[in-house]
C-alpha positions, 0 to 999 in steps of 0.5 A: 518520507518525512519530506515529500513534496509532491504525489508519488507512488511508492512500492515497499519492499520488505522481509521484516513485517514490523519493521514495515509497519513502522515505515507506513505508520510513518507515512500515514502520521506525516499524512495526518498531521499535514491534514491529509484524509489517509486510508489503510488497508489490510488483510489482518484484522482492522481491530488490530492494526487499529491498536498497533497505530495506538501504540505507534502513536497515531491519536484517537481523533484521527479515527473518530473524525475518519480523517484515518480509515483502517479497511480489511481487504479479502484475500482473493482467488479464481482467475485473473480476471475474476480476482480483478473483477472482485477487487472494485469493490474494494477500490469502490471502498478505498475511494469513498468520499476521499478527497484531495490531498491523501495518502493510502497504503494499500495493496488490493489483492492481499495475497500474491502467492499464486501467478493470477494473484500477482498478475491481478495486482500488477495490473492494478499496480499498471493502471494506478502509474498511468492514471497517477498524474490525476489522482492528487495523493501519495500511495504506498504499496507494500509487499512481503518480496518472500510472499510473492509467488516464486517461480517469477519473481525477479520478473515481478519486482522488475514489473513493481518497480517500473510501476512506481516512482519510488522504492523503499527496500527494508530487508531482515539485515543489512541495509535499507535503501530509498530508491527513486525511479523518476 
């Protein structure tokens, strides 16, 4: 993470939310200090995640000059398609007068508990990887692998991992591992 060099889309996996955090704190600081514009979104309060950047020891001029924007995304229901439809403007949101290069750890439906959610999200995670090549920046997407909707899921994590270049894996125990898919 400390060493990439060209855009990739990462997917990271983890059971330890804090310890993720970490990671992506990470992956936002190199972005910051490398001069990339960085935006972070979250279900959690933005206020919160704020403070814990903070802590971790991303410096205050990087919100006051929006160079880091922390976004609170709405957890969303109804259809696949109606969850789709929903989450433009949030896509609308993230890409407000980004420029390249940048970073973005995001995941656009927050909660992928129920076959619409993660289906909605897959799609999204789809269009992303076919569009990539154009979109100039690095992008990763984390998810809780206990949160995604369980009747299916070896079959989502096979569908998230043929979407990304990348795969960070960080489990409760045992080891962690980087994994590239190109």
């Amino acid at each position: 993470m400390d060493n990439l060099t060209s855009s990739k889309h990462i997917l990271l996996l983890y059971e330890d939310l804090e310890h993720a955090k970490m990671i992506m704190f990470r992956f936002i600081k190199n972005g910051l200090i490398s001069g990339e514009e960085c935006v972070y979104t979250t279900e959690e309060d933005s206020g919160s995640i704020v403070i814990k950047m903070l802590s971790y020891g991303i410096p205050l001029k990087y919100f006051q000059s929006k160079q880091l924007r922390v976004l609170q995304i709405n957890n969303r229901s109804g259809s696949q398609d109606e969850i789709l439809e929903n989450c433009r403007r949030d896509l609308a949101m993230i890409q407000m007068s980004l420029k390249t290069p940048f970073r973005i750890v995001s995941r656009i439906v927050p909660n992928v508990d129920t076959i619409e959610r993660i289906s909605a999200e897959l799609k999204i995670e789809r269009d992303v990887q076919s569009q990539f090549d154009d979109l100039g920046g690095f992008i990763m997407c984390p998810y809780d692998i206990s949160k995604i909707e369980p009747s299916k899921r070896k079959h989502w994590l096979d569908n998230l991992r043929e979407n990304h270049h990348a795969v960070i894996y960080v489990p409760k125990s045992g080891y962690s591992g980087v994994f590239t898919l190109d």
